[in-house]
C-alpha positions as CSV (number, residue, x, y, z in Angstrom):
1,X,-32.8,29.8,-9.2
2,X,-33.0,27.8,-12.4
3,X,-37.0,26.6,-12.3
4,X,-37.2,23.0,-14.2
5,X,-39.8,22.8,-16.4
6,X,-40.7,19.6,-19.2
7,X,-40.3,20.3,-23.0
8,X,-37.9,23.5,-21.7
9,X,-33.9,23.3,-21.4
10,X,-32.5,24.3,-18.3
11,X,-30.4,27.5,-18.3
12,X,-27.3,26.9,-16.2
13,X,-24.0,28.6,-15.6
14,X,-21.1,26.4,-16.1
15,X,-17.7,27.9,-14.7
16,X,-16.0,24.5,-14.0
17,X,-15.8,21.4,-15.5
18,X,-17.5,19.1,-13.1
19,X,-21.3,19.6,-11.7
20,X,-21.7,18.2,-8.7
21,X,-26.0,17.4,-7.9
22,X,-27.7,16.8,-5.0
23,X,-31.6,16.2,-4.4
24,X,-31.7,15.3,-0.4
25,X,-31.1,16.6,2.7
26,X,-28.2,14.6,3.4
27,X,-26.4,14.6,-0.4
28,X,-26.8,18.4,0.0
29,X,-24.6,18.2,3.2
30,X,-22.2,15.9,1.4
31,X,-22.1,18.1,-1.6
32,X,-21.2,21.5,0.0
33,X,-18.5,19.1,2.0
34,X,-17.0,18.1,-1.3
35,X,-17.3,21.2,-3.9
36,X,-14.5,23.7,-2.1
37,X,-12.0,20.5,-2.2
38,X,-12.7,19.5,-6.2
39,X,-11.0,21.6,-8.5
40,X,-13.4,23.0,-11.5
41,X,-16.5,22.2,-9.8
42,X,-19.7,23.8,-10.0
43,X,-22.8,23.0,-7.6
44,X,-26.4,22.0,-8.0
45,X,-28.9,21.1,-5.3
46,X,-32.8,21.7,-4.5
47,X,-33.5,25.2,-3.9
48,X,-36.1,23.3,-0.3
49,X,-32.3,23.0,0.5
50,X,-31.5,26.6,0.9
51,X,-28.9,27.8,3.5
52,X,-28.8,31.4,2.7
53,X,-25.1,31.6,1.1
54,X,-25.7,29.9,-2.1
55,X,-25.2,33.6,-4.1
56,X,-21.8,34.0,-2.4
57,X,-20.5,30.4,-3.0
58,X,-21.9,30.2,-6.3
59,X,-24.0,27.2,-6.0
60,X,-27.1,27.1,-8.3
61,X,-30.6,25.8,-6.9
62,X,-33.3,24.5,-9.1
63,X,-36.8,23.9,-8.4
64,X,-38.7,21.0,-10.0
65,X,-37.7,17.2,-11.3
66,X,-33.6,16.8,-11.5
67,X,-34.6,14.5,-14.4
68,X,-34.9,17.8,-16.5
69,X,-31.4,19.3,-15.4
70,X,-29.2,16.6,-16.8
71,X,-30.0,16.9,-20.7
72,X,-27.9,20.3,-19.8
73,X,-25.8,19.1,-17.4
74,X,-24.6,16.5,-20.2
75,X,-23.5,18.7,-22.7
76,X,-22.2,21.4,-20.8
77,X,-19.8,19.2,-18.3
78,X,-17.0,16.9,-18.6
79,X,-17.9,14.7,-15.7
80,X,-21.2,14.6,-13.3
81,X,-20.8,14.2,-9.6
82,X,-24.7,13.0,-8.8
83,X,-25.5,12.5,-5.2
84,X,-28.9,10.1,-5.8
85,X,-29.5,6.6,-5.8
86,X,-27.8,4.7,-8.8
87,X,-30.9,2.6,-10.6
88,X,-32.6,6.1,-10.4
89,X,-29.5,8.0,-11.8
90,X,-29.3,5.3,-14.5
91,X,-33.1,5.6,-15.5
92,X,-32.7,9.7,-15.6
93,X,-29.7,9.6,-18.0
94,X,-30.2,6.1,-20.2
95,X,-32.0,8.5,-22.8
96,X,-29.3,10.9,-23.0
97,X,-26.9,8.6,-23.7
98,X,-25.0,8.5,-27.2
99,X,-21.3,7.1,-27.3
100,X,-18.8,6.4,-25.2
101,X,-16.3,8.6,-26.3
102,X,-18.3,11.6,-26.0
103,X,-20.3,10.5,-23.2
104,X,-19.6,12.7,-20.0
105,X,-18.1,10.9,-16.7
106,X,-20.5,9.9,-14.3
107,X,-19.9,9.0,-10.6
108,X,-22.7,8.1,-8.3
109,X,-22.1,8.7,-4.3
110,X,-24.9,7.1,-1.7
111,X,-26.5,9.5,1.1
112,X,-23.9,8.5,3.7
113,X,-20.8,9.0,1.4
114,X,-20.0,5.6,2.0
115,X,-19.1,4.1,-1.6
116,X,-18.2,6.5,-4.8
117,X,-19.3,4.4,-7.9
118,X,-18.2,4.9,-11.5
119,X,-21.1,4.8,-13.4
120,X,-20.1,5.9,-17.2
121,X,-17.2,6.2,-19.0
122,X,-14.8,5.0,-16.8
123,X,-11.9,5.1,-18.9
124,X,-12.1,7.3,-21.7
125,X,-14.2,10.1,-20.3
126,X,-12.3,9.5,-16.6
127,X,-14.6,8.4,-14.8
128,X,-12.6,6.0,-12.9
129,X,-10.3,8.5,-11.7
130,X,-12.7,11.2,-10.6
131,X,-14.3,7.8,-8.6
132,X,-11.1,7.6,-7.2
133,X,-10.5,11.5,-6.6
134,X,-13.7,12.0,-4.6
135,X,-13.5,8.6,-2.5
136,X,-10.2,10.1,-1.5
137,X,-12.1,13.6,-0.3
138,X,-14.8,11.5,1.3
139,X,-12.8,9.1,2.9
140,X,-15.2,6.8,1.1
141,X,-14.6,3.1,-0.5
142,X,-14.7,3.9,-4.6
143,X,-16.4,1.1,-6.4
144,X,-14.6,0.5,-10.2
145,X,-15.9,-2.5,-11.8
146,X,-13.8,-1.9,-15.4
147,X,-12.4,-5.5,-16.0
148,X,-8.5,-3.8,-16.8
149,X,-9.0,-1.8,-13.6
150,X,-9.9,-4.5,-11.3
151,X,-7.3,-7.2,-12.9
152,X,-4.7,-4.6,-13.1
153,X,-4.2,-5.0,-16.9
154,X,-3.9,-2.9,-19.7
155,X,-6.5,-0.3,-20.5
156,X,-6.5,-0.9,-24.5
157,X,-9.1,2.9,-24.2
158,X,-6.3,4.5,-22.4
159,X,-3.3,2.8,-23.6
160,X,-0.3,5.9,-23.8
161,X,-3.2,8.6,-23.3
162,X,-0.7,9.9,-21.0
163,X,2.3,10.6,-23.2
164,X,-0.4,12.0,-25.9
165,X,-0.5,8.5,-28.1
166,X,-3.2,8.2,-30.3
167,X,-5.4,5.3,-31.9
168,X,-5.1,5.7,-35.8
169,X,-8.7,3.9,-35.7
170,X,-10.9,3.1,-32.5
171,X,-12.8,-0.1,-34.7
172,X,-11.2,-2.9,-32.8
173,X,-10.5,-1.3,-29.1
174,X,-13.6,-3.4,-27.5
175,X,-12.5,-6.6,-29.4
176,X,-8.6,-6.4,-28.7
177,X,-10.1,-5.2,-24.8
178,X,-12.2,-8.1,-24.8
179,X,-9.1,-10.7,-25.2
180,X,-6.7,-8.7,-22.4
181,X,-9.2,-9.1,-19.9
182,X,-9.7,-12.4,-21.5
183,X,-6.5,-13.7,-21.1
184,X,-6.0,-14.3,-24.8
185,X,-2.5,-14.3,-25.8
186,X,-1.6,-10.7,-27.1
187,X,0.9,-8.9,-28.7
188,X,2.7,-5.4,-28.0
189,X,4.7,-4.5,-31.1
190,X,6.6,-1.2,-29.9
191,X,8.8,0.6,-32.2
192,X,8.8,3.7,-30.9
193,X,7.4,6.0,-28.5
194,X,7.9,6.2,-24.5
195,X,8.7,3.0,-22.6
196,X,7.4,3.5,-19.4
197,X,3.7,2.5,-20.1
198,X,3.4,-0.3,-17.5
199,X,2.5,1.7,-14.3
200,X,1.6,-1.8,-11.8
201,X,4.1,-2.7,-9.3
202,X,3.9,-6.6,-10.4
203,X,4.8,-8.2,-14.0
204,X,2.9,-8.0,-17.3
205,X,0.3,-10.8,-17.1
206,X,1.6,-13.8,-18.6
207,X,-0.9,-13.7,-21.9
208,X,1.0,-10.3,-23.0
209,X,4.2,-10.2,-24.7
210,X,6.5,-7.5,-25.7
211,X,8.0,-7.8,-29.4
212,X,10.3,-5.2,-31.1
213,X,8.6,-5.9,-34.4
214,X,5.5,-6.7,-36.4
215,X,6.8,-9.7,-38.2
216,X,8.1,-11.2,-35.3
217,X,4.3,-10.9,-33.5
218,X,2.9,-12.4,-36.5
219,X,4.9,-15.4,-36.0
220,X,3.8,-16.2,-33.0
221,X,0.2,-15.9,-34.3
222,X,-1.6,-13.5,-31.0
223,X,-4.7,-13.7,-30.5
224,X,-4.8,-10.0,-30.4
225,X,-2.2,-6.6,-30.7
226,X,-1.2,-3.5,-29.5
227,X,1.0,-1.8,-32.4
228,X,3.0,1.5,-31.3
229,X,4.6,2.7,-34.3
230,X,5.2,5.8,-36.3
231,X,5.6,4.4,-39.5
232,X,2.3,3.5,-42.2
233,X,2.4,-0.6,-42.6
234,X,3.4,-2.4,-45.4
235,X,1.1,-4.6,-46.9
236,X,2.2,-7.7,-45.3
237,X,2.1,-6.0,-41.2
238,X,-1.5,-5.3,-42.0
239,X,-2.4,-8.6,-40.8
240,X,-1.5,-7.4,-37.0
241,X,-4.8,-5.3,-37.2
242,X,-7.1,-8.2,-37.9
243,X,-7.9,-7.6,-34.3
244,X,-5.6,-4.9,-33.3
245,X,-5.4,-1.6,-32.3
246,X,-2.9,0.9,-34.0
247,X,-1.0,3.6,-31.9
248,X,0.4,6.5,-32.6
249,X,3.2,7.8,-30.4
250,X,4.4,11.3,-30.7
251,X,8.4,10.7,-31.8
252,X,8.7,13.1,-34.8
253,X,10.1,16.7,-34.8
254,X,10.0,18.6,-38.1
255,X,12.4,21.2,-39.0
256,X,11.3,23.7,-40.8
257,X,12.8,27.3,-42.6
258,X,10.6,29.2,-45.3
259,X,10.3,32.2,-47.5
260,X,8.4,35.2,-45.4
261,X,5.0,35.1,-45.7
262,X,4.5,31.5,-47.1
263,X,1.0,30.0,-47.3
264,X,0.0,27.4,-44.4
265,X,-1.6,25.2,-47.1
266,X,2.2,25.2,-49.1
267,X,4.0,24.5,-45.5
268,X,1.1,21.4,-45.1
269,X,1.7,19.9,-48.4
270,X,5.4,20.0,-48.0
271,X,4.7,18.2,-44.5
272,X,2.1,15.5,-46.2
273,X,4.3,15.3,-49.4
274,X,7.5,14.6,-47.2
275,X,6.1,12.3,-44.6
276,X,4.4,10.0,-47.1
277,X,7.8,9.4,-48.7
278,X,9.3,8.6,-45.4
279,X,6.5,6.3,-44.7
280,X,5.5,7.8,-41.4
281,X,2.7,8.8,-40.0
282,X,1.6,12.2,-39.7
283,X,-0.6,11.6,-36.4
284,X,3.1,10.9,-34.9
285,X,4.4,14.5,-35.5
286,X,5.0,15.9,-32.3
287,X,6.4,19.7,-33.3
288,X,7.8,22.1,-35.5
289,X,11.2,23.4,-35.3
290,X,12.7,26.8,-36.6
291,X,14.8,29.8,-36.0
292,X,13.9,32.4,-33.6
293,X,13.0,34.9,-36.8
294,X,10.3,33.0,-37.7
295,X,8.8,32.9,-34.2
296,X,6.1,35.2,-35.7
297,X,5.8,33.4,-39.6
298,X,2.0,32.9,-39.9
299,X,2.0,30.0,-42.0
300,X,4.0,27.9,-39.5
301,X,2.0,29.1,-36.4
302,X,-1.5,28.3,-38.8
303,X,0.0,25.2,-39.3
304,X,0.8,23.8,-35.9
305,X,-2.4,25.6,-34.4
306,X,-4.3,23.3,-37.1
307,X,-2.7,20.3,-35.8
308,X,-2.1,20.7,-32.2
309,X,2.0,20.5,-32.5
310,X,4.3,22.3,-30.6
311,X,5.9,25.1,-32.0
312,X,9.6,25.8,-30.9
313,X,12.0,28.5,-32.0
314,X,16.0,28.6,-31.4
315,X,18.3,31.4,-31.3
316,X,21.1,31.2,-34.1
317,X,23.5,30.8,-31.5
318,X,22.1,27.4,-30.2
319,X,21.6,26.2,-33.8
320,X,24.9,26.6,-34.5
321,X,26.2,24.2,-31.4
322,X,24.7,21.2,-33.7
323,X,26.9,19.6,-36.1
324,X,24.8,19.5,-39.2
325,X,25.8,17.6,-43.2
326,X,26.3,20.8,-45.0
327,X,26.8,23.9,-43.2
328,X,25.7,27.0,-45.6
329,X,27.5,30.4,-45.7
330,X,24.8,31.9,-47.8
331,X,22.0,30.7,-44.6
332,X,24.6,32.1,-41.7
333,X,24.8,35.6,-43.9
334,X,21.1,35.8,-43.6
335,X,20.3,34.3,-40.5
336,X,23.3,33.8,-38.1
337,X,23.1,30.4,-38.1
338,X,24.6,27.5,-40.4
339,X,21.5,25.8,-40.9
340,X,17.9,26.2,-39.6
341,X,15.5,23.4,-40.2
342,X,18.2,20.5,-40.1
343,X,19.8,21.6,-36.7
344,X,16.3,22.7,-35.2
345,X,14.9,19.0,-35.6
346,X,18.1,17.9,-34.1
347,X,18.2,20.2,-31.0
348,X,14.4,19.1,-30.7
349,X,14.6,15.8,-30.9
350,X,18.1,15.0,-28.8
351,X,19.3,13.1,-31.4
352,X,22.6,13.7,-33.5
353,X,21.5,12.1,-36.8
354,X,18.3,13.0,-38.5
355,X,16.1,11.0,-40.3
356,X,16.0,13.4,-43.3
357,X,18.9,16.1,-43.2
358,X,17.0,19.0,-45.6
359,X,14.6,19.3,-48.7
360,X,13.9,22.3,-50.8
361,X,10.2,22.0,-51.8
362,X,8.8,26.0,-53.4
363,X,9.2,27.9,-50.2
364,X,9.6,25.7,-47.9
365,X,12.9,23.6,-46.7
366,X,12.3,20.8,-44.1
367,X,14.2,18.4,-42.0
368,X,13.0,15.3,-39.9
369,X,14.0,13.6,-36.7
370,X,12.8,11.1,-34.6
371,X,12.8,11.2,-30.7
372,X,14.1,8.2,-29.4
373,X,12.8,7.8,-25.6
């Protein structure tokens, strides 16, 4: 039993990723109801509250003021499940709170289960879905009041979270969110990256328009943008950001072949080196692409491990279906394959053309593709 005590931090044992809390008689009921059906979830309640198979279910008791088990709760969980009143669950965790991105999810049920309420970050930290998750156990009515959610616009927040997009800078997302749910006209500028990012069974909202290009936004002079783009902006696109948000949309594969036992720091300046001459963004790389005989190369797995890429290896035999520029004799001899990094990205990627078919850099020989979805 963890016994609550001021001035003292709770000692807790987190196995899941979700805490669900309960300080009353019926919430305790309600809780034990939803734990077994919610993946990752670990159970608190009052110890008063004791049914006698708490050990053997793995749910935790505490003694004292719940007040002095969230400053744990918080940074141990992803998202809190709290079974109390909401002005009370607000005044227990206002002092704990520090940002919204690293803010945990918090969803409030009342002590019937009747409404599931999405308390704090909604969006980003998913709040709004485990609302939505739980209501659905419950068979209670969840309560989302996040202006995108409830006028079934875009979440600027979440925009292409799903296909593993990412903001280059989070400076403007409240102000370019501000004019969606405003109504202000805005611009999405996609050059690359997936398409199917409008999940509503109804048209865009008339204020949002689609445009191939940054220039031809600008012209049109929107109030605010959504840019989706691997490339780095030349100076006269900046002006899209003025109140815009940048996205980054994983479209590039990199080939890659090097000397046995190259250095991860040689492999990442080839990568920086190489990218900023292509004018692409290195937030866009999506994986690295070799032979099967470097499967085990150390730099290479150092080097994606660092950067969260994929890492994909090909036998010489599929490298050698790919039509590549300059097919090498001296490469097959050594390798059983024609090329390496050139036909890798290709393969990859799915396209038949890259966007840079091989450079010798030191140790290192790369090739780069883009992923056209």
């Amino acid at each position: 039993m963890i016994a609550l005590k001021e001035g003292e931090f709770a000692s807790i044992n987190q196995t899941g990723e979700y805490a669900i809390v309960a300080i009353t008689k019926h919430g305790v009921e309600i809780a034990r109801k939803l734990a077994p059906s919610l993946q990752n979830a670990d159970l608190y309640y009052m110890s008063k509250f004791e049914k006698g198979d708490e050990q053997d279910r793995g749910i935790q008791m505490f003694s004292g003021s719940v007040r002095l088990l969230f400053p744990s709760l918080f940074q141990a969980y992803k998202g809190l499940i709290i079974i109390v009143s909401l002005g009370a669950v607000v005044r227990m965790i206002a002092p704990l709170l520090v940002d919204k991105k690293v803010d945990p999810a918090v969803v409030v049920i009342d002590d019937k289960a009747e409404h599931v309420i999405s308390v704090l970050s909604g969006h980003i930290g998913g709040a709004n879905e485990l609302t939505k998750e739980v209501a659905a156990i419950l068979n209670a009515r969840p309560v989302i009041t996040t202006a995108s959610d409830v006028q079934k616009t875009i979440p600027v927040d979440l925009f292409g979270k799903r296909f593993g997009w990412v903001w280059e800078s989070a400076e403007k997302l409240t102000p370019v969110s501000a004019s969606v749910v405003n109504e202000e006209t805005v611009a999405v500028v996609q050059e690359s990256g997936e398409k199917g990012w409008w999940t509503y069974d109804r048209p865009l909202p008339e204020n949002i328009k689609v445009y191939s290009s940054i220039l031809e936004a600008l012209v049109t002079k929107p109030q605010a943008a959504l840019v989706i783009t691997h490339r780095l902006l030349d100076k006269e696109e900046q002006a899209i950001l003025d109140n815009g948000v940048l996205y980054r949309p994983k479209v590039i594969a990199l080939g890659m072949g090097c000397n046995r036992g190259t250095s991860k720091e040689e492999i990442e300046a080839v990568i920086q080196e190489t990218l900023a001459e292509l004018r692409f963004s290195i937030k866009s790389v999506k994986a690295i692409c070799s032979i099967d005989l470097k499967k085990d190369e150390q730099g290479l797995i150092d080097i994606t491990d660092q950067y969260g890429w994929e890492f994909v290896t090909y036998s010489p035999k599929q490298l050698n279906t790919v039509r590549i520029a300059e097919p090498s004799e001296t490469v097959f001899k050594f390798t059983g394959a024609y090329g390496v990094s050139e036909p890798a990205c290709l393969l990859y990627s799915g396209t038949t053309k890259p966007v840079l078919e091989k450079k010798k850099s030191g140790n290192v020989t790369i090739s780069v593709a883009l992923i056209h979805y």
